[in-house]
Phi, psi and omega in degrees: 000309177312310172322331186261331165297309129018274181283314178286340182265332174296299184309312189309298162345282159270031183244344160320311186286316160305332171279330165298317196281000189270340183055185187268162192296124169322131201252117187246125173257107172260184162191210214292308198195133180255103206259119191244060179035351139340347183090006178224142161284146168271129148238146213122345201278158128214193178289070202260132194257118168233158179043028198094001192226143175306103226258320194185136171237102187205208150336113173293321166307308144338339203254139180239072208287158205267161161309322200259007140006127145262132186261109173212121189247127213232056190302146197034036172249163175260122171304115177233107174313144139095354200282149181231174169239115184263011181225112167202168179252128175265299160000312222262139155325167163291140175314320199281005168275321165185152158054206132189308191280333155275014196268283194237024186255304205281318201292173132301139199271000175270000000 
């Protein structure tokens, strides 16, 4: 029995790093409406995501998602691909350090 417990935890063992390097499956998301910052939502669009990254956005018809594809339909909601945060002070303390009011009411702007 130990020999068979062993044997089964050596095979998992070395089927993990295979199973890590294959990453995850491509994911194509449509829905309602695709908003890509242009002043308009699309609809009709989706999303196709591979290896975590935004592989490509346009006409879901269009998109050319792999077979093994994971498929998520996200009805009436809008998509914004890509959103970032385009405002942040990288500069500024930790709060328990100091402030907000004193950061950036109080500093010299150098």
């Amino acid at each position: 029995m130990r020999t068979l417990v062993h044997l089964a935890l050596s095979t998992l063992l070395l089927t993990l790093p295979a199973a890590h390097a294959a990453g995850p499956r491509p994911v194509l998301l449509t829905t309602e409406r695709v908003w890509t910052g242009d002043g308009s939502a699309h609809s009709g669009w989706g999303v196709l995501v591979v290896d975590g990254r935004i592989h490509s956005a346009g006409p879901a018809s269009g998109l050319a998602a792999p077979a093994d594809a994971e498929r998520i339909d996200l009805p009436g909601a809008t998509l914004v691909p890509g959103l970032i945060d385009l405002h942040s002070h990288l500069l500024l303390h930790p709060y328990n350090e100091t402030s907000w009011d004193d950061q950036v009411m109080k500093e010299a702007p150098e």
